[in-house]
N, C-alpha and C positions, 0 to 999 in steps of 0.2 A: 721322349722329349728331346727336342733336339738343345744341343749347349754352348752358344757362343761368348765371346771374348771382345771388349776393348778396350783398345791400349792405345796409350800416345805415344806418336809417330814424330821424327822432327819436322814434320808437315803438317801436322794435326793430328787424328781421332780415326782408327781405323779399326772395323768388326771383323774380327774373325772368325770363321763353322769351326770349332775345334774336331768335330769328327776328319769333315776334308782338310783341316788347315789352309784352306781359301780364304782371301779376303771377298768380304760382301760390299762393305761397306768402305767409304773414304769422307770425312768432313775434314773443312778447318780450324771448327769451333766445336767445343763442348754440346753446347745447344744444339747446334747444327746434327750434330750425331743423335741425341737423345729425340729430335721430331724426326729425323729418318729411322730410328728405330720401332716407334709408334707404326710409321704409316708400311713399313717393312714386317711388322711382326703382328699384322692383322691378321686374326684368324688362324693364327699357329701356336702351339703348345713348345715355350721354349726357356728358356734360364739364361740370362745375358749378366755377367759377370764382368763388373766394370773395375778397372786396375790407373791408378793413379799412375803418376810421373817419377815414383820411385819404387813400382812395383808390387805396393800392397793394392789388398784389395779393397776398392771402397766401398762398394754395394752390388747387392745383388738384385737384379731385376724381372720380376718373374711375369711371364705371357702365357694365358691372358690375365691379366689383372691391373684392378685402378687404386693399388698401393702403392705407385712408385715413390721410393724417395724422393724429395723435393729438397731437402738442405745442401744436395751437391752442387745443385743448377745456378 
């Protein structure tokens, strides 16, 4: 399973591969990240671990699956 990371940027919303420490991903908006994560994480078995603005974590997002959190959007 692979395991990524996103964090805010003073840019915006940016995914990290925590194995390569790459970035995948760059939005400007919250949303913006969460529909490139859908259409980026089709068909792959993954764990995306999303971390607020001061470091905690706020939810965990699991692929494939149609439980995502919705109170953070």
């Amino acid at each position: 399973m692979d395991k990524y990371h996103v964090n805010p940027t003073p840019m915006g919303w940016e995914l990290t591969d925590q194995q390569s420490q790459e970035t995948v991903l760059r939005t400007l908006t919250k949303d913006e990240m969460f529909t490139g994560l859908d259409s980026l994480m089709e068909g792959k078995t993954a764990s995306v671990e999303v971390y607020d603005r001061h470091g905690a974590l706020e939810e965990e997002r699991p692929y494939p699956g149609s439980s995502h959190p919705v109170s953070t959007r």
